[in-house]
N, C-alpha and C positions, 0 to 999 in steps of 0.2 A: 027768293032771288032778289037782290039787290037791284036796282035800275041805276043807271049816272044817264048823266048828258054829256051831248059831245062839245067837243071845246070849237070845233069847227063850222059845222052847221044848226047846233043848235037841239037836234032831235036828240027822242030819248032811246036806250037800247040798256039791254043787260050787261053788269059790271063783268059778269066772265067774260068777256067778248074781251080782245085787243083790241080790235078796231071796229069803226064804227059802221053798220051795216048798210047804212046809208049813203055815206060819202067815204067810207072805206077809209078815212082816216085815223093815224094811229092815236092811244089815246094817252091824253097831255101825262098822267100819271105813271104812265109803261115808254112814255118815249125814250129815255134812257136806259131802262132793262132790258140787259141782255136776251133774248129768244133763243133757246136749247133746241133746236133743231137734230141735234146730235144724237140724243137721248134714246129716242123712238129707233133711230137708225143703226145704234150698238145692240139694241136687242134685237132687231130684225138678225143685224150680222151673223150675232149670236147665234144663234135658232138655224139660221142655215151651216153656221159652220158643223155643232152638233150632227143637222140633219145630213148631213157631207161625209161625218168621219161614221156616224152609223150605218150609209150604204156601204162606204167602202169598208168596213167590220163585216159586210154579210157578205161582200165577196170575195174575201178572204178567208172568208170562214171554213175551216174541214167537213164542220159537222154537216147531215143533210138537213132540209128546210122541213124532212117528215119523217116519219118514224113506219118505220114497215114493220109486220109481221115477222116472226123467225120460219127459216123454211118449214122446219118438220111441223109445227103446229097446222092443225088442218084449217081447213077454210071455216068462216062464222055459219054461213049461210051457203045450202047446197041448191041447185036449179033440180025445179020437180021432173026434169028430162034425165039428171043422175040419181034422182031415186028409184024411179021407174024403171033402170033396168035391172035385168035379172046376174 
């Protein structure tokens, strides 16, 4: 990792930093770039819209959420109170 100094007060901090962690000021080489703020918050969007249209896809939906057995097949598993009787 790189280190710079701040143009403000002097101290040293790492170059991925904007600002200086010291005195919080911006640094002299980023002062005129732009800051993408936006970025982070179109994917967040994103990802909820997704998550939005696929709640309302599930209830909507015909199908059931589970799959049952057909009637006539019998049961997997009988209780030892129906085998026991006569």
């Amino acid at each position: 990792m790189t280190i710079t100094h701040c143009g403000h007060c002097g101290r040293p901090f790492y170059a991925h930093r904007r600002r200086c962690p010291h005195c919080q000021a911006l640094r002299e080489d980023l002062a005129n770039a732009p800051y993408y703020i936006r970025q982070p918050m179109s994917f967040l969007l994103a990802a909820m819209a997704v998550a939005g249209l696929m709640m309302l896809w599930s209830l909507f939906d015909d199908k059931p959420s589970f799959a049952s057995p057909p009637a006539e097949d019998p049961p997997r598993m009988q209780t030892r109170s129906a085998v026991d009787k006569p």
